[in-house]
C-alpha positions as CSV (number, residue, x, y, z in Angstrom):
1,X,13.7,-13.9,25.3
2,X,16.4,-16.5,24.7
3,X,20.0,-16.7,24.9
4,X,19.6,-17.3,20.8
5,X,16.9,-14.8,20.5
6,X,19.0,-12.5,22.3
7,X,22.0,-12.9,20.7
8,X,20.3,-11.8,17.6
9,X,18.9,-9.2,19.0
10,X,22.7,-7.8,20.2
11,X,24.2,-8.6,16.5
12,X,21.0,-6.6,14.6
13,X,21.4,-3.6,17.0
14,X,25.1,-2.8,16.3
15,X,24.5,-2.6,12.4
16,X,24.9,0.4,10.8
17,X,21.7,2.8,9.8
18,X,22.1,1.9,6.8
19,X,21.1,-1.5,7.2
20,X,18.0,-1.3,9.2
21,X,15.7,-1.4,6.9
22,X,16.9,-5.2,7.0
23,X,14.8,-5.7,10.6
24,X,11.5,-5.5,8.8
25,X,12.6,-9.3,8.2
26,X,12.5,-10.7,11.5
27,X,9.5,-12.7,12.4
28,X,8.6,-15.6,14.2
29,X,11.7,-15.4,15.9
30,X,14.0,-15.7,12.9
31,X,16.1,-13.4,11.0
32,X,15.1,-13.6,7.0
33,X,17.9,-15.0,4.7
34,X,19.2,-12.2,2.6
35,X,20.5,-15.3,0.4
36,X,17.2,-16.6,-0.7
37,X,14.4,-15.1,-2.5
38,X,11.0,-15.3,-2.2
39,X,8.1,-13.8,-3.7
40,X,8.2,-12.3,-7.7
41,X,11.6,-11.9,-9.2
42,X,10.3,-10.8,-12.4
43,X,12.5,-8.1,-14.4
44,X,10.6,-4.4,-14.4
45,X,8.9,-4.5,-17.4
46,X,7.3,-1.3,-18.7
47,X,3.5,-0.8,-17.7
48,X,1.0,1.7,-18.0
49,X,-1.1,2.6,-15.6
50,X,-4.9,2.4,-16.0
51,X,-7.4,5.0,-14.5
52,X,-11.1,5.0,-15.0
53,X,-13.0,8.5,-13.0
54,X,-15.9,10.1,-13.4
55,X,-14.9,13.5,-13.3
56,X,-14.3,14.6,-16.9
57,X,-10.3,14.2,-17.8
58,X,-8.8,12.9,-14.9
59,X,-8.7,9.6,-16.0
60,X,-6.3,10.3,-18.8
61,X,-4.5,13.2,-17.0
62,X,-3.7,10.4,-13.3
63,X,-2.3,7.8,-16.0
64,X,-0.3,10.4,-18.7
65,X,1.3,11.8,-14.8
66,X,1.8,8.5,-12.9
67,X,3.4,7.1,-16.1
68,X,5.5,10.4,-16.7
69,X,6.6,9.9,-12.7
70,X,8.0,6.4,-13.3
71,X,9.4,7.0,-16.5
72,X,13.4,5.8,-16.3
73,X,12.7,4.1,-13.6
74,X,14.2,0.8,-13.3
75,X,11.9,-0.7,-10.1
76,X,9.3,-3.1,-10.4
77,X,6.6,-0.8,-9.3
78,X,2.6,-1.6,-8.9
79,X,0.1,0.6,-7.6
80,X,-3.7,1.1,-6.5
81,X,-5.6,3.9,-5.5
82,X,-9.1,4.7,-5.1
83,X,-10.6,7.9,-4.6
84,X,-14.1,8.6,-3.4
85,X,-15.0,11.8,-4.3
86,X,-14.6,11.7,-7.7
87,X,-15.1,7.8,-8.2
88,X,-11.5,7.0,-9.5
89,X,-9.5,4.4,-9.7
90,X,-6.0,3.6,-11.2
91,X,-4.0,0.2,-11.5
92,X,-0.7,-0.7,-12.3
93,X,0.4,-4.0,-12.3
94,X,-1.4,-4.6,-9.0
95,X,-2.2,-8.2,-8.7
96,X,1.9,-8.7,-8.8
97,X,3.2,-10.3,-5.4
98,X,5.5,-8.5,-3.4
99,X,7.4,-9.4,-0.1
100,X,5.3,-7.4,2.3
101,X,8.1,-6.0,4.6
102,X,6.8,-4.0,7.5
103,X,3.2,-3.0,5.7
104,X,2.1,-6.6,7.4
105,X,1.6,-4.5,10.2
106,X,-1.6,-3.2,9.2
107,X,-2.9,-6.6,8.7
108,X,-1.8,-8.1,12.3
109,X,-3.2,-4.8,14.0
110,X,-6.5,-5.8,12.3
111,X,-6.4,-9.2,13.1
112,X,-6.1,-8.3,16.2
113,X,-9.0,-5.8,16.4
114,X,-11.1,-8.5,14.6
115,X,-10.1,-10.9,16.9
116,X,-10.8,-8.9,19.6
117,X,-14.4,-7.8,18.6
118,X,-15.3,-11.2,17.9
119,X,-14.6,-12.1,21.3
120,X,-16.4,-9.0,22.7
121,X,-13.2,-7.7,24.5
122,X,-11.1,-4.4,24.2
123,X,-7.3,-4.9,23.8
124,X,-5.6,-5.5,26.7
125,X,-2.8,-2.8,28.1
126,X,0.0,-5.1,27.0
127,X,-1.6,-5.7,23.7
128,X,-2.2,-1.8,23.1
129,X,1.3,-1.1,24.1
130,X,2.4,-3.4,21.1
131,X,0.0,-2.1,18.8
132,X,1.2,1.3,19.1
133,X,4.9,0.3,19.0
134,X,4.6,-2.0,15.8
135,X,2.5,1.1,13.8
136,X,4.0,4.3,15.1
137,X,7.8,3.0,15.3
138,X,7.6,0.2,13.0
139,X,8.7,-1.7,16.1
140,X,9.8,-5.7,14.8
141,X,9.9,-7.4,18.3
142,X,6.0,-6.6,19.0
143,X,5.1,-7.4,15.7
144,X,6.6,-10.9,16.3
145,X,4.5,-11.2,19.7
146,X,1.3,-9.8,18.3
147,X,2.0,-12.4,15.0
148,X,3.0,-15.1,17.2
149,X,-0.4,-14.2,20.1
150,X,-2.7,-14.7,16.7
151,X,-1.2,-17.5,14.9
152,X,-1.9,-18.2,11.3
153,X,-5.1,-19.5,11.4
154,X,-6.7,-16.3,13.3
155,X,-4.4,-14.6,10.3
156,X,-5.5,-16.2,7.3
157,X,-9.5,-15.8,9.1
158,X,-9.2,-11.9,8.9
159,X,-7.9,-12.1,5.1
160,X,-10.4,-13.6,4.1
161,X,-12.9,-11.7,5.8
162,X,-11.3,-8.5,4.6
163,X,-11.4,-10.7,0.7
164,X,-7.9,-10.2,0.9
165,X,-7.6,-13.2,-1.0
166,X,-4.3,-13.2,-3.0
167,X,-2.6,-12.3,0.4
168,X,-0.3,-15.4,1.5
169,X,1.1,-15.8,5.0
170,X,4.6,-17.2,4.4
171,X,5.1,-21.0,4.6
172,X,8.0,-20.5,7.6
173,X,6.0,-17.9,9.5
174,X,8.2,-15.2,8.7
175,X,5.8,-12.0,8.6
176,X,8.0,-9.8,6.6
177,X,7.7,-12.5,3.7
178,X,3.9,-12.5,3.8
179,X,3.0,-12.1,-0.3
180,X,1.1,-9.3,-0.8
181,X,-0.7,-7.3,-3.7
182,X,-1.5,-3.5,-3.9
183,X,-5.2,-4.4,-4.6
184,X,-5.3,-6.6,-1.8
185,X,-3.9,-3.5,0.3
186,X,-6.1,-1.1,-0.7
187,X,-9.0,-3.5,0.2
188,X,-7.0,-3.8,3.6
189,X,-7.2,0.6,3.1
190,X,-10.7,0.7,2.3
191,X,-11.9,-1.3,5.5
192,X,-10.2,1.0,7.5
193,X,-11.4,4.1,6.1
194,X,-15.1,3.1,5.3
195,X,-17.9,1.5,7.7
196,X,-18.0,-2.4,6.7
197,X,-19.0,-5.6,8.5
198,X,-15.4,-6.8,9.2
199,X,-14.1,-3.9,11.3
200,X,-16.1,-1.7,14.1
201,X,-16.1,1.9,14.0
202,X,-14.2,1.8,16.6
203,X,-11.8,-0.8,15.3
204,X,-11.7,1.6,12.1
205,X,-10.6,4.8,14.3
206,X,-7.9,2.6,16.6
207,X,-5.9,2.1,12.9
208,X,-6.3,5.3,11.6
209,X,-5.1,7.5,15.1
210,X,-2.0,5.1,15.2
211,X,-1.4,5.2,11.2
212,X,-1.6,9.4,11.9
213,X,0.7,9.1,14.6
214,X,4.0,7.6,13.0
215,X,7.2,8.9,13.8
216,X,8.5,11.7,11.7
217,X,11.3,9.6,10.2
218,X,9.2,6.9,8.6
219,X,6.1,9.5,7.2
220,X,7.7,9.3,3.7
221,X,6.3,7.7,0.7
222,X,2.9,8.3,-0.3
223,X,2.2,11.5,1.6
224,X,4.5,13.2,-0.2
225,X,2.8,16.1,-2.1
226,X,-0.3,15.6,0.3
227,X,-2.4,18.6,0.8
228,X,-1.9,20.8,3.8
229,X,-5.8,20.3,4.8
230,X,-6.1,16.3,4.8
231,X,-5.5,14.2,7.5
232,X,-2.3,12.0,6.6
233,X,-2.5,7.8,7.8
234,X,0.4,6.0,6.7
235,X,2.6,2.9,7.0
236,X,5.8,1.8,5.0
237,X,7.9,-1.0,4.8
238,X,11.4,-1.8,2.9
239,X,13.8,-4.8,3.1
240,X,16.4,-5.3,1.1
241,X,17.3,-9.1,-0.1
242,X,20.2,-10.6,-2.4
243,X,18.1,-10.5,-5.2
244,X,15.5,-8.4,-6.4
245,X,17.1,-5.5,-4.2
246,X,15.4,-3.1,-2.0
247,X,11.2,-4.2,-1.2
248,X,10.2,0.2,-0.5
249,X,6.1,-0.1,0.0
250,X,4.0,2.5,1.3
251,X,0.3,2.9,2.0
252,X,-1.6,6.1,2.2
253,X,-5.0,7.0,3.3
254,X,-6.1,10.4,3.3
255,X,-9.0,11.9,5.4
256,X,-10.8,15.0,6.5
257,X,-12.4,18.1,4.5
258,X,-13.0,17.0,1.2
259,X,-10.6,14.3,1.1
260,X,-11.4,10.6,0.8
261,X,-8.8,8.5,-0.7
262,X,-6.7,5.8,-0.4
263,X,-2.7,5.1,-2.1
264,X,-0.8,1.7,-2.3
265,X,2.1,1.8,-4.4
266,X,4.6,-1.6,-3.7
267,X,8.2,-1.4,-5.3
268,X,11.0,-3.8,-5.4
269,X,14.6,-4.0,-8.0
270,X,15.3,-0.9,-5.9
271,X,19.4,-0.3,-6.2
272,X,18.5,1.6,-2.8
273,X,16.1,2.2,-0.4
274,X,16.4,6.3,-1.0
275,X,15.8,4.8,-4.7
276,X,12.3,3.2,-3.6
277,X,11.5,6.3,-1.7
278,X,12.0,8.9,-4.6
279,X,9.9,5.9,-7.3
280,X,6.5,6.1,-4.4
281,X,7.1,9.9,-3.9
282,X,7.1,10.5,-7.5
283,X,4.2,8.8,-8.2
284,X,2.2,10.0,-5.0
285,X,2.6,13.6,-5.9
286,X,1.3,13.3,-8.9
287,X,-1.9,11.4,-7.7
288,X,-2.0,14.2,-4.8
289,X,-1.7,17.1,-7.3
290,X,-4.3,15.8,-9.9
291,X,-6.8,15.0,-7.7
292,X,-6.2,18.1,-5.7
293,X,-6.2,20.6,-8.1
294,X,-5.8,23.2,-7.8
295,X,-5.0,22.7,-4.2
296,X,-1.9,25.1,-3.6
297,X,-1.5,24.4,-0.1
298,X,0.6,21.1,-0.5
299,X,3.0,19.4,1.7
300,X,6.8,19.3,0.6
């Protein structure tokens, strides 16, 4: 690390908790500028949400209860989810670009795996290491080595294997600015949970155990309302900037029994980051509860 390097490190280690959402910024060895924007600043403008399923009534009862959920809310909000089962599928505003914060991470641990398979090599002990740290802790400084190991142009290869095409890696190489979309994510989702040509079965089960094995603190957001019974992968991000407020994105994927589906719901024009949190945890229990019913074992 350098004397620069490390001098940032110092300063972003003495702010207060309420401020560390900020370090999902740093990448490439640089600190994001909270003065700048980049990425949609569009005003919240209402939207409805639009299912399609083909068990009888679902459809209509997932958009009436994802639309009651964000009702008064002020956040720019899109959302995707798929579920298996029962072939469903809702939208919202999910072709929008959001600053990606720390949900990159699934990408780079990917990339990695992708690059790695390719290559006809397991990860190395170091590169493991990393990959646990940057999913389970939402560790910055091993995302930055991992991002900075694979370089844009393995990157940008694994996007568009995965047809993660509206996906765009930042021009500066800051990861926490890549531009993302929540139907891009849940593509991201369904490669992880689903056999597919891009990512080895073994590839698949490396990012679900580490997306299953995130800290307590950071398991908020879309498994809220999850059922007791499903086996709960998840990884958040949130960044607050000077304008368009608080980034609070969280992606769900839930496995096991009778369970197969997938939640990406991306926020920003959060006034606070316990703001974003309450917007995706509204929404995610009503997806959990509709398409669980009538589960009562649910999580609180």
């Amino acid at each position: 690390m350098d004397k620069h390097t490390m001098g940032r490190h110092r300063r972003i280690s003495r702010l207060p908790r309420t401020t560390l959402a900020s370090r999902a910024a740093l990448a490439a060895g640089a600190l994001v500028p909270t003065i700048a924007s980049v990425g949609s600043a569009h005003a919240a403008t209402p939207q409805t949400a639009i299912c399609t399923s083909d068990q009888p009534g679902l459809a209509d009862e997932l958009s009436e209860d994802i639309n009651a959920a964000l009702d008064g809310s002020t956040a720019t909000t899109a959302i995707s989810l798929h579920d298996r089962t029962t072939n469903t599928t809702c939208t919202l505003d999910a072709d929008r670009t959001f600053d990606s914060a720390s949900t990159v991470k699934v990408t780079v641990l990917g990339t990695l795996l992708w690059d790695a398979q390719k290559d006809g090599r397991a990860l190395t002990q170091e590169e493991k290491d990393r990959a646990t740290a940057m999913i389970t802790k939402s560790d910055n400084d091993a995302t930055t080595a991992l991002w900075k190991q694979l370089g844009a142009d393995k990157i940008n290869g694994f996007l568009q294997a995965a047809g993660m095409t509206n996906t765009v890696l930042d021009s500066e190489g800051h990861w926490g600015l890549t531009q993302i979309t929540a139907n891009d994510e849940e593509k991201l989702l369904n490669l992880v949970t689903h056999a597919n040509p891009v990512l080895s079965e073994d590839s698949r089960g490396y990012i679900l155990k580490l997306t299953s094995e995130v800290i307590p603190s950071q398991r908020w957001g879309t498994p809220a309302g999850a059922p007791g019974d499903a086996q709960v992968h998840v990884k958040n991000g949130w960044l607050e900037r000077a304008t368009n407020g608080w980034r609070v994105h969280s992606l769900g994927a839930f496995t096991g029994g009778d369970h197969d589906y997938t939640i990406t719901v991306l926020s920003q024009d959060n006034a606070t980051m316990d703001d974003g949190i309450a917007n995706i945890e509204g929404v995610a229990r009503a997806v959990h509860q509709d398409l669980n019913a009538p589960a009562a074992d649910a999580r609180p």
